[in-house]
N, C-alpha and C positions, 0 to 999 in steps of 0.2 A: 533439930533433926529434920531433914527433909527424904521427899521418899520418889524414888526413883522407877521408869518404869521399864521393865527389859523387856523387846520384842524380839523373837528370835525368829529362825526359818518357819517355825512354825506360826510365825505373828506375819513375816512378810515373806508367803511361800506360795507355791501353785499345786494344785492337786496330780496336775500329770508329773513333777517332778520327781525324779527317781531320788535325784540325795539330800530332798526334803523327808518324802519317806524315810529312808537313812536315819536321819536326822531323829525325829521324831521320838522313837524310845530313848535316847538323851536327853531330850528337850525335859521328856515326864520326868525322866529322874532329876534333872537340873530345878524342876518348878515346886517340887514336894521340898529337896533338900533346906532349896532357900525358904520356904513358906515354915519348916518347922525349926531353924536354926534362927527367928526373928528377925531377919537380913527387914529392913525397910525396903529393898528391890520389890517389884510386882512384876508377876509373869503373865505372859500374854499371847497370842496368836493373832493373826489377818491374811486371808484370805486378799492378797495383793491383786489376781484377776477381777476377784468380785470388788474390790474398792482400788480401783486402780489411780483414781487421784489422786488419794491419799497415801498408796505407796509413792507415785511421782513427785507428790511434796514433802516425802522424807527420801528422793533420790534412792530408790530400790532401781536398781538396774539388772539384778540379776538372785534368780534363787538359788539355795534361800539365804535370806539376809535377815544377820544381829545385830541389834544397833540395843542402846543405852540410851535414853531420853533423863537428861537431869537437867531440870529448868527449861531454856530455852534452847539449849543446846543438846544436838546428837551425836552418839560417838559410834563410828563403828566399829563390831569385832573382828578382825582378821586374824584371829590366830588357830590353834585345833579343835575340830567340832567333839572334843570330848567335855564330859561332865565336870572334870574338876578343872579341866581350865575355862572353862565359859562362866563357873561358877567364882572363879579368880579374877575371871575380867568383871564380872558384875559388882562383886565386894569392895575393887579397888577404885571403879571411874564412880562408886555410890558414896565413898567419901569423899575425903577432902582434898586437896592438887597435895597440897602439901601437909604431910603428916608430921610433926611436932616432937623430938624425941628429948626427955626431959633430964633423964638420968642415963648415967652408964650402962643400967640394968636395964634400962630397954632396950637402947642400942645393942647391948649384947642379942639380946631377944629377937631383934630383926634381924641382925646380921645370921642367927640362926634358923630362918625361917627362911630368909629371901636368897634365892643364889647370885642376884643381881640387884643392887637397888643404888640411887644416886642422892650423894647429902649436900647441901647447902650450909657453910660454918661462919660464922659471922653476923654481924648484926645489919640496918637497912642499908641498903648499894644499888649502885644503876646495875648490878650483877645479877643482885636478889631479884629484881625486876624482870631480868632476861629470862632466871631461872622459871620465875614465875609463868610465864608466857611460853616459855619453851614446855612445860610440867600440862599447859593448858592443852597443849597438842596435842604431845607424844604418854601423855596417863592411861593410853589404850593397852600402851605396851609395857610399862615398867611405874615399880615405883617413886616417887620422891619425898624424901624426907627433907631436913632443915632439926640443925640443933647448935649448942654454944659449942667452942673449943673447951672446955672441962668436962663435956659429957663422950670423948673420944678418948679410945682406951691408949695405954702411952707408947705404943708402936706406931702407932698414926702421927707423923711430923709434918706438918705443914708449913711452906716455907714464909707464904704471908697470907692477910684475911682481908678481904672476906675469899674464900675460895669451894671451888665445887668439885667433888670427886667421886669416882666408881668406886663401890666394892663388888667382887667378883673373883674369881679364880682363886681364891683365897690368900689375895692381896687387895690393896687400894692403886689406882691410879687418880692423878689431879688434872684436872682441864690449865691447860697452860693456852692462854689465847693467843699469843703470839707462834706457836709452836700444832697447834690446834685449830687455827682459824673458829667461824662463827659457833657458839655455845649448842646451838640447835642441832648442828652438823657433827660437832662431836659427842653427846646424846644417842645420837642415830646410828652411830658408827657403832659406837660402846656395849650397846641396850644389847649386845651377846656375849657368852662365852667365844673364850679365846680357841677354846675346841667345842665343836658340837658335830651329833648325829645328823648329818643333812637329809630330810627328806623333800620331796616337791615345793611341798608350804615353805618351809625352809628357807630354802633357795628361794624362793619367788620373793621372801622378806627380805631376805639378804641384797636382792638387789635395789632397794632403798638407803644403801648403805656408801654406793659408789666402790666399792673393793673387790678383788679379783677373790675368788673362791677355789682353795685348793683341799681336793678332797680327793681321798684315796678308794678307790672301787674296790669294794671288798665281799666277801660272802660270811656274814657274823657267822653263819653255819660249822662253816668250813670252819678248824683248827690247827692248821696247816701252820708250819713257821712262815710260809710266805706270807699268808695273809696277814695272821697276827704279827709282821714284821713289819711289814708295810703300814698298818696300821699306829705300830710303835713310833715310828718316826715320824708323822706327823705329828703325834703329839707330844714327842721332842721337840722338835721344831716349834711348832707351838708355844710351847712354854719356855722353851732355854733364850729363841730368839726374837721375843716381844717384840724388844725396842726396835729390833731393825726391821720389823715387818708388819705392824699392829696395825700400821695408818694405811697399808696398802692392800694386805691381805686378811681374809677370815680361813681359816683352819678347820677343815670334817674329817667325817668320813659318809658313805653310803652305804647300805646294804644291797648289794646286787646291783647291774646294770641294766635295769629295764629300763628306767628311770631315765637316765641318763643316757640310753641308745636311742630314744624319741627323740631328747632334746637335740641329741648332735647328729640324727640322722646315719647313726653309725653301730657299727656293732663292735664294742670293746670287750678284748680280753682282759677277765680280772684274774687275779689282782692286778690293777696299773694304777697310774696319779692324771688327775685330768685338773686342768685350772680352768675356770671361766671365767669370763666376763660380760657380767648379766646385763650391762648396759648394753651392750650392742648385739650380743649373743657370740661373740667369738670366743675361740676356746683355742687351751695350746696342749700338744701332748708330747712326752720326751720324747725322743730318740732312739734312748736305749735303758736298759730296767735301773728301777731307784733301790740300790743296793745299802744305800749309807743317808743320815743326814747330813753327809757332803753332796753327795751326790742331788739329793733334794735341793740345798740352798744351792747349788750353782746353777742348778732347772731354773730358781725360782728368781735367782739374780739374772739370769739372760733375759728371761722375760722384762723385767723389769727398764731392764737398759737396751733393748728392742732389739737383742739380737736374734730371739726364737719368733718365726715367723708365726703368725697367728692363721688360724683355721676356722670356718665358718664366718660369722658375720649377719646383717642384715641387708644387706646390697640385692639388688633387683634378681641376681643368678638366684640367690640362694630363699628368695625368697618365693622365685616359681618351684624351685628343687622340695621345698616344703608342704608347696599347695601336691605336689607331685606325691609326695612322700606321704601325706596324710591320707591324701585320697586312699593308697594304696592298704596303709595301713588298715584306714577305716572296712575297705572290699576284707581282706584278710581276718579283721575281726570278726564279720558279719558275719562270712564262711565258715569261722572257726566255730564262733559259739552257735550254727544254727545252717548245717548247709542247705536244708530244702528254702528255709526262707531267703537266703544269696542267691539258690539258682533262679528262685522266682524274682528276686530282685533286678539283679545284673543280668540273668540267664535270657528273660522274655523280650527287653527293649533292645538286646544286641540280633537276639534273631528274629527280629522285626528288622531293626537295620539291615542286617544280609541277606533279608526277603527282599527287600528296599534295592538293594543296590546290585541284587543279582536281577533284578525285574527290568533296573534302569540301564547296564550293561545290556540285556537278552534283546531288549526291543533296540538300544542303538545296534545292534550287531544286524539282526534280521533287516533292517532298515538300510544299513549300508549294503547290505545281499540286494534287495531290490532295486537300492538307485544303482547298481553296477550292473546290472540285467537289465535295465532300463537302458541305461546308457551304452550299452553295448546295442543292444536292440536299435536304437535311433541311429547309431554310429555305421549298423549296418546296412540300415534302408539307407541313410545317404550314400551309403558306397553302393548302395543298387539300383538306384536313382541316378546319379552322375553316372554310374560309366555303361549300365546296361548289364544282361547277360553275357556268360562266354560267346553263348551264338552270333549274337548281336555285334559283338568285340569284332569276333571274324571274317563276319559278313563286312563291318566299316575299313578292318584293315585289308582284306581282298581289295574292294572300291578304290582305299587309297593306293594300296599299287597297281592297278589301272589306269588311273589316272599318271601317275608318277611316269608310267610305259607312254601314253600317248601324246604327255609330255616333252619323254627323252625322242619319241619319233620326230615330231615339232619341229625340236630345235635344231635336230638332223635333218631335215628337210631344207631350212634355212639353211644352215653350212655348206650342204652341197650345192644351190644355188647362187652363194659366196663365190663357191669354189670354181666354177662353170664363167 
Protein backbone atom coordinates (compact mmCIF):
# COMPACT_ATOMS: atom_id res chain seq x y z
CA UNK A 1 0.00 0.00 0.00
CA UNK A 2 1.29 3.27 -0.74
CA UNK A 3 0.02 6.73 0.49
CA UNK A 4 -0.75 9.43 -1.45
CA UNK A 5 -0.84 13.09 -0.91
CA UNK A 6 -3.87 15.54 -1.98
CA UNK A 7 -3.33 19.17 -2.21
CA UNK A 8 -6.23 21.11 -2.96
CA UNK A 9 -7.18 24.95 -3.36
CA UNK A 10 -6.51 25.26 -0.07
CA UNK A 11 -2.86 23.55 -0.54
CA UNK A 12 -2.12 25.68 -3.75
CA UNK A 13 -4.49 28.85 -3.19
CA UNK A 14 -3.91 32.68 -2.48
CA UNK A 15 -5.34 34.54 0.24
CA UNK A 16 -7.05 37.36 -1.87
CA UNK A 17 -8.87 34.60 -3.86
CA UNK A 18 -12.55 34.82 -3.44
CA UNK A 19 -13.33 30.89 -4.84
CA UNK A 20 -10.58 29.62 -2.72
CA UNK A 21 -12.37 31.12 0.19
CA UNK A 22 -15.44 29.20 -1.45
CA UNK A 23 -13.60 26.51 -1.44
CA UNK A 24 -12.39 26.21 1.88
CA UNK A 25 -15.52 24.79 4.18
CA UNK A 26 -15.30 21.82 1.51
CA UNK A 27 -11.84 21.49 1.59
CA UNK A 28 -12.51 20.86 5.83
CA UNK A 29 -15.14 18.55 5.31
CA UNK A 30 -13.29 16.61 2.30
CA UNK A 31 -9.89 16.31 4.97
CA UNK A 32 -11.91 15.01 8.20
CA UNK A 33 -14.08 12.58 6.03
CA UNK A 34 -11.04 11.01 4.43
CA UNK A 35 -8.83 11.09 7.75
CA UNK A 36 -11.66 9.14 9.50
CA UNK A 37 -12.73 6.65 6.66
CA UNK A 38 -8.65 5.25 6.73
CA UNK A 39 -8.25 6.48 2.97
CA UNK A 40 -4.16 6.32 2.95
CA UNK A 41 -4.81 9.92 0.96
CA UNK A 42 -3.20 13.00 3.19
CA UNK A 43 -4.70 16.42 3.13
CA UNK A 44 -2.85 19.43 2.88
CA UNK A 45 -2.70 23.15 1.96
CA UNK A 46 0.13 25.90 0.51
CA UNK A 47 -0.01 29.07 0.42
CA UNK A 48 1.26 29.19 -3.52
CA UNK A 49 2.07 33.23 -3.02
CA UNK A 50 4.19 32.56 -0.12
CA UNK A 51 6.04 29.52 -1.89
CA UNK A 52 5.69 30.30 -5.32
CA UNK A 53 8.40 27.88 -6.63
CA UNK A 54 7.10 25.36 -5.42
CA UNK A 55 3.64 26.05 -6.82
CA UNK A 56 5.60 26.65 -10.38
CA UNK A 57 7.19 23.26 -10.11
CA UNK A 58 3.97 21.41 -9.63
CA UNK A 59 2.63 24.02 -12.80
CA UNK A 60 -0.24 25.83 -10.48
CA UNK A 61 -1.31 28.33 -12.95
CA UNK A 62 -4.25 29.42 -11.57
CA UNK A 63 -6.37 29.25 -8.10
CA UNK A 64 -7.16 27.41 -6.61
CA UNK A 65 -5.65 24.24 -7.76
CA UNK A 66 -6.08 20.16 -6.83
CA UNK A 67 -3.77 17.99 -7.72
CA UNK A 68 -3.07 14.22 -6.46
CA UNK A 69 0.75 13.58 -5.94
CA UNK A 70 1.13 9.50 -6.24
CA UNK A 71 4.77 8.67 -6.63
CA UNK A 72 6.36 10.69 -9.00
CA UNK A 73 3.56 11.74 -10.66
CA UNK A 74 0.77 14.53 -10.43
CA UNK A 75 -2.77 14.38 -11.35
CA UNK A 76 -5.07 17.13 -11.72
CA UNK A 77 -8.70 17.59 -10.50
CA UNK A 78 -10.93 19.22 -12.83
CA UNK A 79 -14.03 18.24 -12.06
CA UNK A 80 -16.94 19.91 -9.23
CA UNK A 81 -15.42 21.57 -6.18
CA UNK A 82 -17.99 19.63 -4.06
CA UNK A 83 -17.16 17.21 -1.21
CA UNK A 84 -18.07 13.84 -2.53
CA UNK A 85 -16.63 14.32 -5.83
CA UNK A 86 -13.12 15.48 -4.80
CA UNK A 87 -13.34 12.87 -2.29
CA UNK A 88 -14.14 10.37 -5.55
CA UNK A 89 -11.29 11.79 -7.36
CA UNK A 90 -8.94 11.12 -4.50
CA UNK A 91 -10.14 7.31 -3.61
CA UNK A 92 -9.95 6.45 -7.21
CA UNK A 93 -6.24 8.17 -8.70
CA UNK A 94 -4.99 6.62 -4.85
CA UNK A 95 -5.49 3.22 -6.14
CA UNK A 96 -4.75 1.16 -8.66
CA UNK A 97 -4.89 2.25 -13.05
CA UNK A 98 -6.43 -0.87 -13.09
CA UNK A 99 -8.82 -2.55 -10.78
CA UNK A 100 -9.14 -6.37 -10.97
CA UNK A 101 -12.61 -7.85 -10.96
CA UNK A 102 -12.45 -11.41 -9.92
CA UNK A 103 -15.99 -12.85 -9.78
CA UNK A 104 -19.50 -11.97 -11.23
CA UNK A 105 -20.33 -10.73 -7.87
CA UNK A 106 -18.19 -7.87 -7.99
CA UNK A 107 -18.76 -6.92 -11.17
CA UNK A 108 -22.22 -6.92 -10.32
CA UNK A 109 -21.07 -4.69 -7.42
CA UNK A 110 -19.40 -2.10 -9.63
CA UNK A 111 -21.62 -1.88 -12.21
CA UNK A 112 -24.02 -0.80 -9.29
CA UNK A 113 -22.04 1.79 -7.93
CA UNK A 114 -20.35 3.26 -11.06
CA UNK A 115 -22.67 5.05 -13.63
CA UNK A 116 -19.86 4.84 -16.01
CA UNK A 117 -16.79 2.69 -15.77
CA UNK A 118 -14.52 0.97 -18.73
CA UNK A 119 -13.31 -3.07 -18.68
CA UNK A 120 -10.69 -4.69 -20.23
CA UNK A 121 -11.67 -8.68 -21.19
CA UNK A 122 -8.98 -10.80 -22.07
CA UNK A 123 -5.74 -11.99 -21.22
CA UNK A 124 -1.87 -9.87 -22.20
CA UNK A 125 -2.27 -7.85 -25.87
CA UNK A 126 -0.62 -4.92 -27.44
CA UNK A 127 -4.34 -3.75 -26.49
CA UNK A 128 -4.10 -4.45 -22.77
CA UNK A 129 -0.98 -2.11 -23.12
CA UNK A 130 -2.95 0.72 -24.87
CA UNK A 131 -5.52 0.27 -22.15
CA UNK A 132 -2.84 0.53 -19.80
CA UNK A 133 -1.49 3.91 -20.87
CA UNK A 134 -4.68 5.20 -21.89
CA UNK A 135 -6.12 4.28 -17.94
CA UNK A 136 -2.50 6.27 -16.98
CA UNK A 137 -4.00 9.46 -18.42
CA UNK A 138 -7.41 9.64 -18.33
CA UNK A 139 -7.81 7.88 -14.14
CA UNK A 140 -8.66 11.53 -13.32
CA UNK A 141 -11.81 11.02 -14.83
CA UNK A 142 -13.25 7.51 -14.76
CA UNK A 143 -12.65 4.25 -13.76
CA UNK A 144 -10.96 1.17 -15.30
CA UNK A 145 -11.27 -2.25 -14.47
CA UNK A 146 -9.85 -5.47 -16.29
CA UNK A 147 -11.44 -9.09 -15.75
CA UNK A 148 -11.75 -12.71 -17.58
CA UNK A 149 -14.74 -13.47 -20.02
CA UNK A 150 -16.53 -15.83 -17.14
CA UNK A 151 -16.75 -13.13 -14.83
CA UNK A 152 -19.37 -11.00 -17.44
CA UNK A 153 -22.93 -11.51 -16.68
CA UNK A 154 -24.55 -13.48 -19.91
CA UNK A 155 -26.19 -10.44 -21.78
CA UNK A 156 -22.80 -9.17 -22.36
CA UNK A 157 -21.68 -10.87 -26.04
CA UNK A 158 -18.57 -10.08 -27.32
CA UNK A 159 -17.84 -10.69 -30.64
CA UNK A 160 -13.88 -11.45 -30.10
CA UNK A 161 -10.95 -10.89 -27.19
CA UNK A 162 -9.24 -9.42 -26.15
CA UNK A 163 -11.70 -6.46 -26.17
CA UNK A 164 -12.63 -3.14 -24.25
CA UNK A 165 -15.92 -1.81 -23.50
CA UNK A 166 -18.19 1.05 -21.74
CA UNK A 167 -20.96 0.34 -19.32
CA UNK A 168 -23.14 3.18 -18.91
CA UNK A 169 -26.67 4.12 -19.84
CA UNK A 170 -27.61 0.97 -18.78
CA UNK A 171 -26.10 -0.92 -21.53
CA UNK A 172 -22.45 -1.84 -22.68
CA UNK A 173 -20.94 -0.43 -25.80
CA UNK A 174 -17.34 -2.18 -27.37
CA UNK A 175 -14.43 -0.09 -28.76
CA UNK A 176 -14.26 -1.19 -32.39
CA UNK A 177 -10.83 0.33 -33.76
CA UNK A 178 -11.55 0.37 -37.08
CA UNK A 179 -14.91 2.01 -36.64
CA UNK A 180 -13.67 4.09 -33.55
CA UNK A 181 -10.16 5.17 -34.51
CA UNK A 182 -7.34 5.70 -31.55
CA UNK A 183 -8.40 3.77 -27.98
CA UNK A 184 -7.43 7.08 -26.09
CA UNK A 185 -9.94 9.07 -28.34
CA UNK A 186 -12.64 6.86 -27.79
CA UNK A 187 -12.30 6.79 -23.81
CA UNK A 188 -12.58 10.53 -24.03
CA UNK A 189 -15.50 10.60 -26.09
CA UNK A 190 -17.23 7.80 -23.98
CA UNK A 191 -16.18 8.94 -20.22
CA UNK A 192 -20.05 10.56 -20.33
CA UNK A 193 -23.59 9.92 -20.26
CA UNK A 194 -25.33 9.75 -23.38
CA UNK A 195 -27.59 12.54 -21.66
CA UNK A 196 -26.49 14.73 -19.02
CA UNK A 197 -27.27 18.02 -17.01
CA UNK A 198 -24.88 20.57 -18.78
CA UNK A 199 -23.63 23.11 -16.55
CA UNK A 200 -20.45 25.55 -17.39
CA UNK A 201 -17.78 22.84 -16.05
CA UNK A 202 -19.65 20.58 -18.20
CA UNK A 203 -19.44 22.16 -21.21
CA UNK A 204 -15.96 23.29 -20.77
CA UNK A 205 -15.02 19.17 -20.36
CA UNK A 206 -17.09 18.31 -23.14
CA UNK A 207 -15.10 20.14 -25.18
CA UNK A 208 -12.19 17.61 -24.77
CA UNK A 209 -14.39 15.37 -26.53
CA UNK A 210 -14.42 16.86 -30.18
CA UNK A 211 -18.45 16.64 -30.43
CA UNK A 212 -21.03 19.21 -31.06
CA UNK A 213 -23.16 19.60 -27.86
CA UNK A 214 -26.87 19.67 -28.26
CA UNK A 215 -28.68 20.95 -25.49
CA UNK A 216 -32.13 22.18 -24.81
CA UNK A 217 -32.53 25.59 -22.76
CA UNK A 218 -34.88 25.04 -20.31
CA UNK A 219 -36.29 26.39 -16.92
CA UNK A 220 -36.25 22.99 -14.51
CA UNK A 221 -38.60 25.41 -12.64
CA UNK A 222 -41.00 25.93 -14.96
CA UNK A 223 -43.53 22.79 -15.56
CA UNK A 224 -44.91 23.80 -18.45
CA UNK A 225 -45.56 21.09 -21.25
CA UNK A 226 -43.19 23.26 -23.31
CA UNK A 227 -40.40 22.96 -21.41
CA UNK A 228 -40.86 19.47 -20.14
CA UNK A 229 -41.44 18.73 -23.98
CA UNK A 230 -38.55 19.94 -25.22
CA UNK A 231 -36.62 18.52 -22.76
CA UNK A 232 -38.39 14.97 -23.49
CA UNK A 233 -37.05 14.87 -26.87
CA UNK A 234 -33.70 15.16 -26.44
CA UNK A 235 -33.70 12.40 -24.44
CA UNK A 236 -35.41 10.49 -26.96
CA UNK A 237 -33.11 11.27 -29.28
CA UNK A 238 -30.61 10.52 -27.07
CA UNK A 239 -31.21 7.27 -26.46
CA UNK A 240 -33.42 5.84 -29.49
CA UNK A 241 -30.75 7.27 -31.94
CA UNK A 242 -27.23 6.34 -30.50
CA UNK A 243 -25.95 4.80 -33.35
CA UNK A 244 -26.57 7.52 -35.73
CA UNK A 245 -25.21 10.33 -33.51
CA UNK A 246 -22.95 9.09 -30.49
CA UNK A 247 -19.62 9.63 -32.44
CA UNK A 248 -20.67 13.25 -33.38
CA UNK A 249 -22.85 14.50 -30.82
CA UNK A 250 -23.34 14.67 -26.77
CA UNK A 251 -26.93 15.17 -25.59
CA UNK A 252 -28.16 17.77 -22.38
CA UNK A 253 -30.03 19.83 -21.20
CA UNK A 254 -29.42 23.52 -19.20
CA UNK A 255 -31.08 25.17 -16.56
CA UNK A 256 -31.89 28.69 -17.60
CA UNK A 257 -29.98 30.80 -20.09
CA UNK A 258 -27.52 32.90 -18.41
CA UNK A 259 -25.08 30.59 -18.92
CA UNK A 260 -25.47 30.35 -22.26
CA UNK A 261 -26.34 34.16 -23.14
CA UNK A 262 -22.47 35.01 -22.09
CA UNK A 263 -21.18 32.30 -24.07
CA UNK A 264 -23.17 33.38 -27.42
CA UNK A 265 -23.21 36.95 -26.64
CA UNK A 266 -26.98 36.62 -27.12
CA UNK A 267 -29.98 36.56 -25.40
CA UNK A 268 -32.17 33.37 -25.88
CA UNK A 269 -35.69 32.79 -25.54
CA UNK A 270 -36.28 29.60 -23.56
CA UNK A 271 -37.38 26.96 -24.04
CA UNK A 272 -35.31 26.57 -27.60
CA UNK A 273 -32.34 23.96 -28.68
CA UNK A 274 -28.96 25.46 -29.17
CA UNK A 275 -25.90 23.16 -30.60
CA UNK A 276 -22.32 24.10 -30.14
CA UNK A 277 -19.33 23.58 -30.99
CA UNK A 278 -16.77 24.10 -28.31
CA UNK A 279 -13.80 23.73 -30.57
CA UNK A 280 -14.19 26.82 -32.18
CA UNK A 281 -17.03 28.36 -30.44
CA UNK A 282 -19.67 28.26 -33.16
CA UNK A 283 -23.00 27.49 -32.54
CA UNK A 284 -26.22 26.88 -34.64
CA UNK A 285 -29.78 27.64 -33.93
CA UNK A 286 -33.13 26.32 -35.73
CA UNK A 287 -35.14 28.35 -37.68
CA UNK A 288 -38.27 27.54 -36.34
CA UNK A 289 -39.72 25.59 -32.88
CA UNK A 290 -38.55 21.83 -32.33
CA UNK A 291 -42.03 20.51 -32.12
CA UNK A 292 -41.16 16.58 -32.66
CA UNK A 293 -37.99 14.29 -32.68
CA UNK A 294 -38.40 14.67 -36.36
CA UNK A 295 -38.19 17.92 -36.27
CA UNK A 296 -34.78 17.69 -33.97
CA UNK A 297 -33.04 14.87 -36.16
CA UNK A 298 -33.62 16.99 -39.36
CA UNK A 299 -31.98 20.22 -37.19
CA UNK A 300 -29.37 17.84 -36.25
CA UNK A 301 -28.80 16.17 -39.75
CA UNK A 302 -28.55 19.66 -41.61
CA UNK A 303 -25.95 20.59 -39.44
CA UNK A 304 -24.22 17.68 -39.87
CA UNK A 305 -24.11 17.69 -43.87
CA UNK A 306 -23.41 21.64 -43.72
CA UNK A 307 -26.47 22.90 -44.89
CA UNK A 308 -27.41 25.08 -41.48
CA UNK A 309 -25.07 27.93 -41.58
CA UNK A 310 -23.16 28.26 -38.43
CA UNK A 311 -23.07 31.46 -35.96
CA UNK A 312 -20.32 32.73 -33.86
CA UNK A 313 -17.01 31.45 -34.19
CA UNK A 314 -13.54 32.47 -33.24
CA UNK A 315 -12.52 34.72 -36.14
CA UNK A 316 -10.83 38.33 -35.39
CA UNK A 317 -14.82 40.08 -35.63
CA UNK A 318 -15.96 38.01 -33.11
CA UNK A 319 -13.26 38.10 -31.08
CA UNK A 320 -13.19 42.19 -30.74
CA UNK A 321 -17.33 41.65 -30.34
CA UNK A 322 -16.29 39.70 -27.08
CA UNK A 323 -13.54 41.91 -25.70
CA UNK A 324 -16.64 44.48 -26.48
CA UNK A 325 -19.12 42.50 -24.76
CA UNK A 326 -17.23 41.50 -21.66
CA UNK A 327 -16.19 44.81 -20.99
CA UNK A 328 -19.70 45.74 -21.02
CA UNK A 329 -20.92 43.15 -19.15
CA UNK A 330 -18.17 43.41 -16.43
CA UNK A 331 -19.31 47.89 -16.21
CA UNK A 332 -23.01 46.45 -15.69
CA UNK A 333 -22.07 44.06 -12.96
CA UNK A 334 -20.13 46.46 -10.99
CA UNK A 335 -23.21 48.83 -11.24
CA UNK A 336 -25.41 46.32 -10.52
CA UNK A 337 -24.00 44.68 -7.46
CA UNK A 338 -22.62 48.28 -5.96
CA UNK A 339 -23.52 51.59 -7.86
CA UNK A 340 -21.65 54.22 -5.63
CA UNK A 341 -18.49 51.94 -6.14
CA UNK A 342 -19.12 52.16 -10.54
CA UNK A 343 -19.92 55.70 -10.16
CA UNK A 344 -16.59 56.14 -8.55
CA UNK A 345 -15.18 53.74 -10.84
CA UNK A 346 -16.15 54.56 -14.35
CA UNK A 347 -17.85 57.90 -13.01
CA UNK A 348 -14.46 60.10 -12.01
CA UNK A 349 -11.80 59.03 -14.90
CA UNK A 350 -14.78 59.91 -17.73
CA UNK A 351 -15.26 63.31 -16.04
CA UNK A 352 -11.66 63.80 -15.95
CA UNK A 353 -11.68 63.20 -19.62
CA UNK A 354 -14.54 65.72 -20.40
CA UNK A 355 -12.73 68.20 -18.13
CA UNK A 356 -9.78 67.12 -20.53
CA UNK A 357 -11.28 67.71 -23.76
CA UNK A 358 -13.69 70.50 -23.00
CA UNK A 359 -10.37 72.41 -21.74
CA UNK A 360 -8.53 71.27 -25.00
CA UNK A 361 -11.57 72.39 -27.48
CA UNK A 362 -12.03 75.90 -25.08
CA UNK A 363 -8.39 77.01 -25.59
CA UNK A 364 -8.28 75.80 -29.50
CA UNK A 365 -11.53 77.88 -29.93
CA UNK A 366 -10.36 81.25 -28.06
CA UNK A 367 -6.93 80.87 -30.00
CA UNK A 368 -8.51 80.69 -33.25
CA UNK A 369 -10.73 84.17 -32.08
CA UNK A 370 -7.28 85.77 -31.71
CA UNK A 371 -5.32 84.68 -34.61
CA UNK A 372 -8.59 86.01 -36.71
CA UNK A 373 -8.37 89.46 -34.99
CA UNK A 374 -4.93 89.43 -35.54
CA UNK A 375 -5.24 88.72 -38.88
CA UNK A 376 -7.71 90.98 -39.59
CA UNK A 377 -5.94 93.75 -37.79
CA UNK A 378 -2.62 93.21 -39.95
CA UNK A 379 -4.80 92.73 -43.12
CA UNK A 380 -6.10 96.19 -42.22
CA UNK A 381 -2.93 98.30 -41.69
CA UNK A 382 -1.81 96.92 -44.95
CA UNK A 383 -4.92 98.30 -46.66
CA UNK A 384 -4.06 101.69 -44.76
CA UNK A 385 -0.71 101.55 -45.60
CA UNK A 386 -0.88 100.94 -49.42
CA UNK A 387 -3.65 103.06 -50.34
CA UNK A 388 -3.78 105.99 -47.82
CA UNK A 389 -6.83 107.70 -46.19
CA UNK A 390 -10.04 108.68 -48.10
CA UNK A 391 -8.59 112.22 -47.93
CA UNK A 392 -5.54 111.43 -49.20
CA UNK A 393 -7.34 109.03 -52.11
CA UNK A 394 -8.97 112.41 -53.17
CA UNK A 395 -6.41 114.74 -53.00
CA UNK A 396 -4.06 112.02 -55.48
CA UNK A 397 -7.23 111.58 -57.71
CA UNK A 398 -7.99 115.49 -58.04
CA UNK A 399 -3.86 115.66 -59.09
CA UNK A 400 -4.41 112.93 -61.50
CA UNK A 401 -7.09 114.69 -63.46
CA UNK A 402 -5.03 117.73 -63.58
CA UNK A 403 -2.72 116.35 -64.95
CA UNK A 404 -4.80 114.16 -67.48
CA UNK A 405 -6.50 118.08 -68.28
CA UNK A 406 -3.12 119.58 -69.00
CA UNK A 407 -2.30 116.71 -70.88
CA UNK A 408 -5.51 116.68 -73.30
CA UNK A 409 -4.43 120.70 -73.63
CA UNK A 410 -0.88 119.49 -74.91
CA UNK A 411 -1.81 117.42 -77.31
CA UNK A 412 -4.40 119.97 -78.54
CA UNK A 413 -1.87 122.45 -79.00
CA UNK A 414 0.14 120.13 -81.13
CA UNK A 415 -2.98 119.26 -83.58
CA UNK A 416 -3.75 122.63 -84.18
CA UNK A 417 -0.23 123.50 -85.18
CA UNK A 418 -0.55 120.20 -87.48
CA UNK A 419 -3.40 121.73 -88.57
CA UNK A 420 -2.16 125.45 -89.48
Amino acid sequence: MFKAIILTCSQFYAPWCGHCKKLEPVWNEVAIEIRNSGSPVKVGKMDATSYSSIASEFGVRGYPTIKLLKGDLAYNYRGPRTKDDIIEFANRVAGPLIRTLPSQKMFEHVHKRHHIFFLYVGGESPLKEKYIEVASELIVYTYFFSASEEVLPEYVTLPELPAVVVFKDGTYFIYDEYEDGDLSSWINRERFQGYLNVDGFTLYELGDTGKLVAIAIIDDKNSSAEHTRLKSIIQEVAKDYRDHFHRNLQFGHMDGNDYINSLLMDDLTIPTVVVLNTSNQQYFLPDRRIESTEDLIQFINSILDGTVEAQGGDGFLQRIKRIIYDAKSTVMSVFKSSPLLGCFLFGLPLGVISIMCYGICTVDTFGGVEENEISKKETGDRELTDEGSEEEQEQENKEKSAELSDGEHGQKHIFDKKKD
